[in-house]
Rosetta silent file (secondary structure, phi, psi, omega in degrees, C-alpha in Angstrom):
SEQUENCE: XXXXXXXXXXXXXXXXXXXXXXXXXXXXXXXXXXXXXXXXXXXXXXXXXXXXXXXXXXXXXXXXXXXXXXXXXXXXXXXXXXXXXXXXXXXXXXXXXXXXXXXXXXXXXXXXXXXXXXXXXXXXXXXXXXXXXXXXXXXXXXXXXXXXXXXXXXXXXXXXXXXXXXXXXXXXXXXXXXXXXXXXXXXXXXXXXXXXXXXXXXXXXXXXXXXXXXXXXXXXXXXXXXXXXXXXXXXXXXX
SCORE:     score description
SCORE:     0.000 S_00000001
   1 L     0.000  156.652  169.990   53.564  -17.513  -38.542 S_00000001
   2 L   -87.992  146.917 -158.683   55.515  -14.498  -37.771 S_00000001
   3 L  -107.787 -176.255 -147.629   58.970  -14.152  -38.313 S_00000001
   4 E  -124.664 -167.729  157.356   61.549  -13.045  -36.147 S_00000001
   5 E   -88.432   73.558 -170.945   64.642  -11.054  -36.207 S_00000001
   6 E   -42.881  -67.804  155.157   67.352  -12.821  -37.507 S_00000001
   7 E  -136.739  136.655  164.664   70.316  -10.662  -37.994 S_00000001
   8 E  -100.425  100.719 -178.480   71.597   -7.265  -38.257 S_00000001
   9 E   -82.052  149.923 -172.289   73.761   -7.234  -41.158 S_00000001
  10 E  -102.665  129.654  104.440   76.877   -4.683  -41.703 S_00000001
  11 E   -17.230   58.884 -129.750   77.711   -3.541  -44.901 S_00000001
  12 E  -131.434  118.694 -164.428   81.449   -3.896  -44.837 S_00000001
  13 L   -87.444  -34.977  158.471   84.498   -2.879  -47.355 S_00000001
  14 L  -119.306  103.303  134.167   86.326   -5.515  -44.612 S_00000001
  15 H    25.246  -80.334 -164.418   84.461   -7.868  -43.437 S_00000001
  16 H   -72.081  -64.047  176.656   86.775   -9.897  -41.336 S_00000001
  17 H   -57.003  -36.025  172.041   87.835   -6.984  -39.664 S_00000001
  18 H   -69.699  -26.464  178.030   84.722   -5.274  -38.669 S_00000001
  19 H   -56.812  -38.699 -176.161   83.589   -8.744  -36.954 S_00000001
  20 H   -55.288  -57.185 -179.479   86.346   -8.703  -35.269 S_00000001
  21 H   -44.232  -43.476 -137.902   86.232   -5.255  -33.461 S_00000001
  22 H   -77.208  -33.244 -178.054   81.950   -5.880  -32.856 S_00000001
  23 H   -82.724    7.848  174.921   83.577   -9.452  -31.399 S_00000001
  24 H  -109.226  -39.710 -162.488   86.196   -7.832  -29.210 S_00000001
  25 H   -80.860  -28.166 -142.644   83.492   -4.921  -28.139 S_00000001
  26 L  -107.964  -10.719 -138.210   80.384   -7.464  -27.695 S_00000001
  27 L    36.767   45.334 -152.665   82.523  -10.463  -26.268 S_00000001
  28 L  -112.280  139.931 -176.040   80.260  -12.413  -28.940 S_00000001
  29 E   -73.623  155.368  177.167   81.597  -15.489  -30.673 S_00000001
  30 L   -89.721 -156.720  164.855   82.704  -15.062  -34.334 S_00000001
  31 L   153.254  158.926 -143.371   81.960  -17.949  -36.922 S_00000001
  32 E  -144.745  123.943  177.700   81.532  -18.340  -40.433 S_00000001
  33 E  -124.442  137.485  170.822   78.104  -20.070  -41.879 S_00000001
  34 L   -41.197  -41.227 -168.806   77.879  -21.209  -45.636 S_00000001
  35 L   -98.928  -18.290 -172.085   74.583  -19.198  -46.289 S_00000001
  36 L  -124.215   -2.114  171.124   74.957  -15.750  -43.931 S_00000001
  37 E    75.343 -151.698 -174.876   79.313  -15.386  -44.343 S_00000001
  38 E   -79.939  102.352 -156.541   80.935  -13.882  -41.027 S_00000001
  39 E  -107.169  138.049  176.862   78.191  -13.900  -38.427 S_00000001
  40 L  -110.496  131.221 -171.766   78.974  -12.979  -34.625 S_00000001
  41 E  -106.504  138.286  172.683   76.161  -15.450  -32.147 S_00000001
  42 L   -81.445  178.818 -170.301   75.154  -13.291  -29.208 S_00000001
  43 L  -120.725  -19.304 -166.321   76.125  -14.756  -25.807 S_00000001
  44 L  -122.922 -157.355 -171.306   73.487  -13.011  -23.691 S_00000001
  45 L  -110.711   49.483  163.295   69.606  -12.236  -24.741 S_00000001
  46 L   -39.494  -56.714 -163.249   70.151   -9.619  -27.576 S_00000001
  47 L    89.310   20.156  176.308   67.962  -12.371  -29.857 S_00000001
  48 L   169.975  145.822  179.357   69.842  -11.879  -33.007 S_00000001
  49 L   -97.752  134.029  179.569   73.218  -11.921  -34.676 S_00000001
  50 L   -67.563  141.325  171.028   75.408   -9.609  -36.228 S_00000001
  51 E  -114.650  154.533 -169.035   76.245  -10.386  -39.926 S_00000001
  52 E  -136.613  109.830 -165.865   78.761   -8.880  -41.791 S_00000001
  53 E  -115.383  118.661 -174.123   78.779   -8.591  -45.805 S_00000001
  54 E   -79.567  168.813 -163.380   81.181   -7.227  -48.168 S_00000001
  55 L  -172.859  135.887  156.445   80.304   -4.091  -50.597 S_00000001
  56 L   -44.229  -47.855 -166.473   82.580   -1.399  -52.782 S_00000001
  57 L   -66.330  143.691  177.893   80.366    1.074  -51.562 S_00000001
  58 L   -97.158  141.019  173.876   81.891    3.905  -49.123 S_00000001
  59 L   -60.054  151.085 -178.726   80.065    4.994  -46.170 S_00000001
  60 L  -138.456  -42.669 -160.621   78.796    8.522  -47.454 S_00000001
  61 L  -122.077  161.339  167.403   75.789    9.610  -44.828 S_00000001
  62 L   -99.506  168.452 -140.311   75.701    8.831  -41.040 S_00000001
  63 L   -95.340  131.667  153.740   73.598    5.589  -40.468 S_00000001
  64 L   -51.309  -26.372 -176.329   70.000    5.601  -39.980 S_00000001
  65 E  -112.854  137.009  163.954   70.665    3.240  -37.233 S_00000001
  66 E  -137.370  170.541  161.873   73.468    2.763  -34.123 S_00000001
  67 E   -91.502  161.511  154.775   73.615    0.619  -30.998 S_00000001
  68 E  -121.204  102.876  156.462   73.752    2.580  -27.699 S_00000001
  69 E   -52.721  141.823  161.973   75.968    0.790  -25.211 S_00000001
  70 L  -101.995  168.066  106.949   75.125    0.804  -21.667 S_00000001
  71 L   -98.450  165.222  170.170   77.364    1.263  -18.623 S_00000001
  72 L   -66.670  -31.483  168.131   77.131    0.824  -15.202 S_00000001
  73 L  -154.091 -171.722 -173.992   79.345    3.584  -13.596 S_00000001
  74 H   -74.337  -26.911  172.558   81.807    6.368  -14.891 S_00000001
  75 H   -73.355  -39.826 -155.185   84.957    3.747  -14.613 S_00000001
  76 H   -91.834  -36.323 -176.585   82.898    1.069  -16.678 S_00000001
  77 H   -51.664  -71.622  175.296   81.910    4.028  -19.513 S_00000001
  78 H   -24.659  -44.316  177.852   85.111    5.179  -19.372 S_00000001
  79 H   -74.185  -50.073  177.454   86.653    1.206  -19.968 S_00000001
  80 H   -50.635  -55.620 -155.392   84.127    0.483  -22.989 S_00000001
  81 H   -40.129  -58.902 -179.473   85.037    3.655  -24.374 S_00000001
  82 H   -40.696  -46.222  172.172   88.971    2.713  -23.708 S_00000001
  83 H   -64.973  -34.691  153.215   88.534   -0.992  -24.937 S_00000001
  84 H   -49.997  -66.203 -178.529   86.723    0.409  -27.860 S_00000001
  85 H   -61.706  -32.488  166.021   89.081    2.701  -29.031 S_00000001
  86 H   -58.731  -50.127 -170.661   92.120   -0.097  -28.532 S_00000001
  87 L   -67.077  178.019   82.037   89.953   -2.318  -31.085 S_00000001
  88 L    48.007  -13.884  178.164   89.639    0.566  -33.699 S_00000001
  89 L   -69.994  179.002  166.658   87.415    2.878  -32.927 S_00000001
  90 L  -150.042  154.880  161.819   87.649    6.648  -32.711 S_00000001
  91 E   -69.736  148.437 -170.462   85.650    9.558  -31.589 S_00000001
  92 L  -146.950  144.553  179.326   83.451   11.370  -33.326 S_00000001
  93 L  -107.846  138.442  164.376   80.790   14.810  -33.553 S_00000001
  94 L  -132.269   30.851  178.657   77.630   14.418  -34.910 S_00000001
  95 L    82.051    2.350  137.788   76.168   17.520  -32.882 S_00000001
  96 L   -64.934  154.304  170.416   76.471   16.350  -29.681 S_00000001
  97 L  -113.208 -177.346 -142.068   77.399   19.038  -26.837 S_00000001
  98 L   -88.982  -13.696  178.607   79.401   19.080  -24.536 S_00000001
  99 L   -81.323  -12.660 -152.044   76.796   18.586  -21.370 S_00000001
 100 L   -69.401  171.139 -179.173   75.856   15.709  -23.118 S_00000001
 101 L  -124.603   -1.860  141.474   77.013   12.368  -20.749 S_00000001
 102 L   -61.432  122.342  173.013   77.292    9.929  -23.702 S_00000001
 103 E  -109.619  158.431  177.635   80.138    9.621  -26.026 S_00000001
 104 E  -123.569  123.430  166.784   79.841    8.840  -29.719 S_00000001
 105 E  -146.190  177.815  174.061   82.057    7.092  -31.490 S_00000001
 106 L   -62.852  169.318  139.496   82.930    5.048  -34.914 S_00000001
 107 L   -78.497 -170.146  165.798   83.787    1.893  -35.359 S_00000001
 108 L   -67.543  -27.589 -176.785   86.807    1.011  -38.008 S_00000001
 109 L  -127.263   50.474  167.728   84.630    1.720  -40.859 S_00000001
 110 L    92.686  -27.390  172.423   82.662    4.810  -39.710 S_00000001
 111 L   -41.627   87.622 -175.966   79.639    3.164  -38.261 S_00000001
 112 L   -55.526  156.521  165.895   78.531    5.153  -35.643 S_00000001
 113 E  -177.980  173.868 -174.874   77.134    3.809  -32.057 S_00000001
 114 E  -121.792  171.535 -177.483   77.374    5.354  -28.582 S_00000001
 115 E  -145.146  102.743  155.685   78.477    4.211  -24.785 S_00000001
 116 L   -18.950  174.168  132.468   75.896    5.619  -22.423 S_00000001
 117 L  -102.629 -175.223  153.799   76.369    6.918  -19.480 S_00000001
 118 L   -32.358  133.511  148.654   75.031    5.551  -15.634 S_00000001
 119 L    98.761    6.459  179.089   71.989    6.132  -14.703 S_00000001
 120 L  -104.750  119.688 -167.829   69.889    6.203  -17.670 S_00000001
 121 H   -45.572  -46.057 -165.961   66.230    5.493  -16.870 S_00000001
 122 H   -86.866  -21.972  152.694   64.764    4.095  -19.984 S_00000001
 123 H   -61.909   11.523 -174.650   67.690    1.404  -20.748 S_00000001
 124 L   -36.651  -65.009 -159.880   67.514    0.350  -16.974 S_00000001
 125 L  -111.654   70.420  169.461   66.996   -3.417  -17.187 S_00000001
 126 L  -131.176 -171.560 -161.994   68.336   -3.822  -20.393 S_00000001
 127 L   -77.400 -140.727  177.041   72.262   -5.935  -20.882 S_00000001
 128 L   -86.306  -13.892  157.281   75.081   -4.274  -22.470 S_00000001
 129 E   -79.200  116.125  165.893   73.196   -3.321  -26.201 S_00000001
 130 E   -67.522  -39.594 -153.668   70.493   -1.010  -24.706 S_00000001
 131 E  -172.402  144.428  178.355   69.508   -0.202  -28.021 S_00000001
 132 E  -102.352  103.489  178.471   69.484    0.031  -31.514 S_00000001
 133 E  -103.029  134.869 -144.622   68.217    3.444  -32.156 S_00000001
 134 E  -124.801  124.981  161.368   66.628    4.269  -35.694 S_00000001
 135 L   -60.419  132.179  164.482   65.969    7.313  -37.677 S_00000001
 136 L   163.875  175.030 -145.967   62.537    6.883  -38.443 S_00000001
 137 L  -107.901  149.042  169.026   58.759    7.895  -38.215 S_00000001
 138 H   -61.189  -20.903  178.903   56.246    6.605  -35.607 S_00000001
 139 H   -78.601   -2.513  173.070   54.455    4.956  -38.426 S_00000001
 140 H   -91.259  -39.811  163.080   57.205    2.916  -38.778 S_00000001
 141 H   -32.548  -59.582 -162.797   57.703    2.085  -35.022 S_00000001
 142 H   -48.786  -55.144 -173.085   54.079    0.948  -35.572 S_00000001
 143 H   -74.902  -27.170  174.296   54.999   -1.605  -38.281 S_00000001
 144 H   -86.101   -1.529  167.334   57.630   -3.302  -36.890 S_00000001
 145 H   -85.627  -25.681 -170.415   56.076   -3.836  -33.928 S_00000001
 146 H   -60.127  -62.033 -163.293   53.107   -5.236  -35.986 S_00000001
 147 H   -56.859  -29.568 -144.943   55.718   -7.078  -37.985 S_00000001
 148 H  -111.523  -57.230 -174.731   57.492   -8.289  -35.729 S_00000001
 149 L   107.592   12.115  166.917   55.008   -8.891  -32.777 S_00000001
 150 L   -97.366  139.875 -161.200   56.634   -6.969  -30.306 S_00000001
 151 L   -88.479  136.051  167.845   54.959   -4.815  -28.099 S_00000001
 152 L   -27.282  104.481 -161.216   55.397   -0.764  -27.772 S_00000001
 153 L  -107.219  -25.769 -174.494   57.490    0.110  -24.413 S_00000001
 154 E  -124.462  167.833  152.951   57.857    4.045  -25.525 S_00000001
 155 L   178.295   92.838  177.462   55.200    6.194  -27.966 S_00000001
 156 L  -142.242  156.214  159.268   55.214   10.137  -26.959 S_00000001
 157 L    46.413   49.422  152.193   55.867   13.134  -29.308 S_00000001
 158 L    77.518  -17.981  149.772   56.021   10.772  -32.255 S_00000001
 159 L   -83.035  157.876 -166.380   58.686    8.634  -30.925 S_00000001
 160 E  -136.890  178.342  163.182   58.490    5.171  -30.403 S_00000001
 161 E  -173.169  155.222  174.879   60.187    2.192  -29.426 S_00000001
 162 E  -126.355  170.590 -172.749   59.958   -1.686  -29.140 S_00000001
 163 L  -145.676  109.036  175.913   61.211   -4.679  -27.239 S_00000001
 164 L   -46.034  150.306  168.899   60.739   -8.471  -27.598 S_00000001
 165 L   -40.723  -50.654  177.906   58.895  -10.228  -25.094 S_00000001
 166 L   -87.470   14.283 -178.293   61.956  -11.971  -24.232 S_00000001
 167 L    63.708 -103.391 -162.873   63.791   -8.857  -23.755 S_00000001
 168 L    68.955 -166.107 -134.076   67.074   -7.503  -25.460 S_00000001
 169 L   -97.727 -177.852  148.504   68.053   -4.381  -26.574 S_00000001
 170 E   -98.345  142.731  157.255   64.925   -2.004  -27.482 S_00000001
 171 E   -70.750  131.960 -178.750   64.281   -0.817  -31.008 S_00000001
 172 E  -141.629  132.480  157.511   63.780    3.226  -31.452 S_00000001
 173 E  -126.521 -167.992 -142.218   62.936    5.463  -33.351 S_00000001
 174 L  -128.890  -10.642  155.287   63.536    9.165  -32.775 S_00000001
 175 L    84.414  143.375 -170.556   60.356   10.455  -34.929 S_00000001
 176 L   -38.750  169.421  -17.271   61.063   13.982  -37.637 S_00000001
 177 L   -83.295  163.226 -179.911   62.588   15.278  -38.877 S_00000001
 178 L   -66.508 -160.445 -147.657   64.275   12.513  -40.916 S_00000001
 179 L  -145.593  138.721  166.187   67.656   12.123  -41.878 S_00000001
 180 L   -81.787 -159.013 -153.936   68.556   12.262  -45.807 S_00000001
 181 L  -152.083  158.617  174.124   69.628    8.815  -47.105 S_00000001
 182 L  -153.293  113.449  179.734   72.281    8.071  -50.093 S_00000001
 183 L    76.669 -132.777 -145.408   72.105    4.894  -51.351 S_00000001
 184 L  -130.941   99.942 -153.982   71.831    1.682  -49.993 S_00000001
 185 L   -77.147  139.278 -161.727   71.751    1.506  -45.908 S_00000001
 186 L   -96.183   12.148  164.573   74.502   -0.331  -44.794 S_00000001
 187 E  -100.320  149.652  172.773   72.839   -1.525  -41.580 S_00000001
 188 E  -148.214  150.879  138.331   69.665   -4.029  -42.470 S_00000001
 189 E   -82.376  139.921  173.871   67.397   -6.374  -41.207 S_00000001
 190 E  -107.634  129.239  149.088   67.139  -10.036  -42.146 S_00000001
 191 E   -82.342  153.238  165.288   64.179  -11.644  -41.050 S_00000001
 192 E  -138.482  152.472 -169.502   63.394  -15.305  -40.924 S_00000001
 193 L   -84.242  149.255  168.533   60.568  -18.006  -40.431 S_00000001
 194 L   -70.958  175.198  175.056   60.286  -20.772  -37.870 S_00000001
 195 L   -64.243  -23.470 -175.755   60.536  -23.682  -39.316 S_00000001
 196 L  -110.461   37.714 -167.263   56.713  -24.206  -40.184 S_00000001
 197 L  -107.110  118.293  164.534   56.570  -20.489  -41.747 S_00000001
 198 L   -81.072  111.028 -122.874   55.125  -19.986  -45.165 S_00000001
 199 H   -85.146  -43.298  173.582   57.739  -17.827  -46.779 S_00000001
 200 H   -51.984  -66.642  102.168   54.731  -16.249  -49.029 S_00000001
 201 H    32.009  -96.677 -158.761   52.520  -16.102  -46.713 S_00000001
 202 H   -69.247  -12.123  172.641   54.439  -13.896  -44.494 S_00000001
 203 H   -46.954  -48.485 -160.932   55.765  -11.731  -47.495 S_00000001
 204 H   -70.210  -23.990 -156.842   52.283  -11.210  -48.384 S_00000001
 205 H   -82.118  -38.192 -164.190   51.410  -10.421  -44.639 S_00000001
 206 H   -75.949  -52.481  172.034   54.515   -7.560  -44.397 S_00000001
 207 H   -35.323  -58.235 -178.542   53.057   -5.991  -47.620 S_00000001
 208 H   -61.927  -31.644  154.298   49.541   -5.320  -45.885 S_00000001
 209 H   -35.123  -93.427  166.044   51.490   -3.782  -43.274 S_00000001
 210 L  -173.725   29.800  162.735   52.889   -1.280  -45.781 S_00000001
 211 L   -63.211  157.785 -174.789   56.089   -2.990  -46.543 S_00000001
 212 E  -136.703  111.823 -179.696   56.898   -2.382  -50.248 S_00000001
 213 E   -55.412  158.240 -176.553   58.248   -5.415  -52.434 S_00000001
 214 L  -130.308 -145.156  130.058   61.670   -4.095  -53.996 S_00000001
 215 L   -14.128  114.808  174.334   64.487   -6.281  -56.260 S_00000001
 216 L  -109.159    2.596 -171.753   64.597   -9.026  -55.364 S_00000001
 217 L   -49.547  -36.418 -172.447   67.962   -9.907  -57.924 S_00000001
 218 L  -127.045   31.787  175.045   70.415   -9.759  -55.053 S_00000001
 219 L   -71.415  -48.419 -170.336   68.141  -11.239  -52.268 S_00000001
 220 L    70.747 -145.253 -169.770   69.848  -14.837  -52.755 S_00000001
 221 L   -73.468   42.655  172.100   67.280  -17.221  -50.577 S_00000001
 222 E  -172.823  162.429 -179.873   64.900  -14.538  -49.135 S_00000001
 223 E   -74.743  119.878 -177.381   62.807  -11.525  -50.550 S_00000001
 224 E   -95.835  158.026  -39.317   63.757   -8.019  -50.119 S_00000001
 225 E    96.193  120.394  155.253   61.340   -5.299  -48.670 S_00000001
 226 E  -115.488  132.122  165.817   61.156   -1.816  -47.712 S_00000001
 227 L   -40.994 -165.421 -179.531   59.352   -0.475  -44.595 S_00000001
 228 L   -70.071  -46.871 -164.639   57.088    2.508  -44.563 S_00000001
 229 L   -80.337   -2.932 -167.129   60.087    4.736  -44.120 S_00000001
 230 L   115.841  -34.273  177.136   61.962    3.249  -46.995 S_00000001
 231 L   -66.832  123.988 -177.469   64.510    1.154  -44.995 S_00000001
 232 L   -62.101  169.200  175.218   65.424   -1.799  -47.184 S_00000001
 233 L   166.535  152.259 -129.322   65.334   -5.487  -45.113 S_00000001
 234 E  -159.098  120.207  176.248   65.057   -9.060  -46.379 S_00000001
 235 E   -82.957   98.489 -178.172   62.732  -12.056  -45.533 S_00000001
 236 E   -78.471  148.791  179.251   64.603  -15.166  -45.398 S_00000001
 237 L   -79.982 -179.641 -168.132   62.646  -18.751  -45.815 S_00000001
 238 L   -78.880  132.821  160.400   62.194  -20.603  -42.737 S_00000001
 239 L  -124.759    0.000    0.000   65.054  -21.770  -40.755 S_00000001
């Protein structure tokens, strides 16, 4: 069976602390599980939880991946933004201008993500994560929609983008050119099985997609993987 999207784990020099802001920003509960550490459970129908995992390594590159926040009017942008920046965040350029009606900012440990503005047509009917938006190639759109089973909502000029069935944010990617990469990306996916999921089985299934087995030394209970583009991600056995 195919497996779903389990979490998006953070790469984190603190832990504790980044859950906190994403659980002050997201209103999402925090909690601590033996096997995934300090996990935030969504409250609305994102369909997957943030996890948060400690690591030496310093952020070096900006992230193939951010969320884009939505709001509703120029007072509510204006309030994430505010509420953000009281938790930790700060602003930041990455080469936006000045016309642009989105701001971008950090988190406490660099992590980029954005606060929308009103009015933007292709996030319409989605909650407050619009989107996770992904450096990455339409053949990769392609596989995780494969992989995943969700169907294609965008595919022009090489960009793409997907959505579960059951809705939640959409996945995107923004199609060349690509971004370089250093290291080890500190956003990931973990996947996981229903309970009646043959852990091999779908491993073997992600390969013919074009996933590429990697290490697997510091997987712990689940297989690691790279997409098409290279982005690392982890199969978990069924839970």
């Amino acid at each position: 069976m195919t497996s779903h999207l389990h979490a998006l784990c953070f790469d984190a020099s603190d832990p504790l602390r980044l859950s906190r802001f994403w659980a002050g920003l997201l209103g999402w509960e925090t909690t601590e599980d033996p096997d995934d550490g300090i996990v935030l459970l969504p409250n609305d129908d994102t369909g997957f939880r943030l996890r948060f995992l400690p690591t030496d390594e310093k952020k070096s590159v900006q992230n193939p991946m951010h969320f884009d926040l939505t709001s509703t009017s120029l007072d509510d942008q204006q309030e994430v933004v505010a509420r953000a920046l009281a938790l930790g965040a700060q602003h930041i350029d990455i080469g936006q201008l000045p016309e642009d009606g989105h701001v971008v900012l950090a988190d406490p440990e660099g992590n980029e993500f954005c606060v929308i503005e009103p009015g933007n047509a292709f996030l319409a009917d989605c909650w407050f994560i619009g989107a996770l938006a992904c450096d990455g190639s339409q053949e990769v759109g392609y596989f995780w929609s494969r992989a995943l089973g969700w169907p294609l909502v965008w595919d022009q000029d090489q960009e793409t983008a997907i959505r579960s069935p059951h809705g939640g944010p959409k996945v995107t990617w923004g199609g060349p050119p690509l971004m370089p990469r250093a290291g080890r990306d500190r956003l990931r996916f973990d996947l996981a099985l229903p309970a009646d999921g043959d852990h091999e089985s779908e491993v073997e299934r992600l390969l013919a997609l074009g996933a590429t087995r990697v290490d697997t030394a510091r997987a712990g209970t689940g297989v690691v993987l790279t997409d098409p583009d290279g982005q690392e991600f982890r199969v978990l056995p069924a839970r």
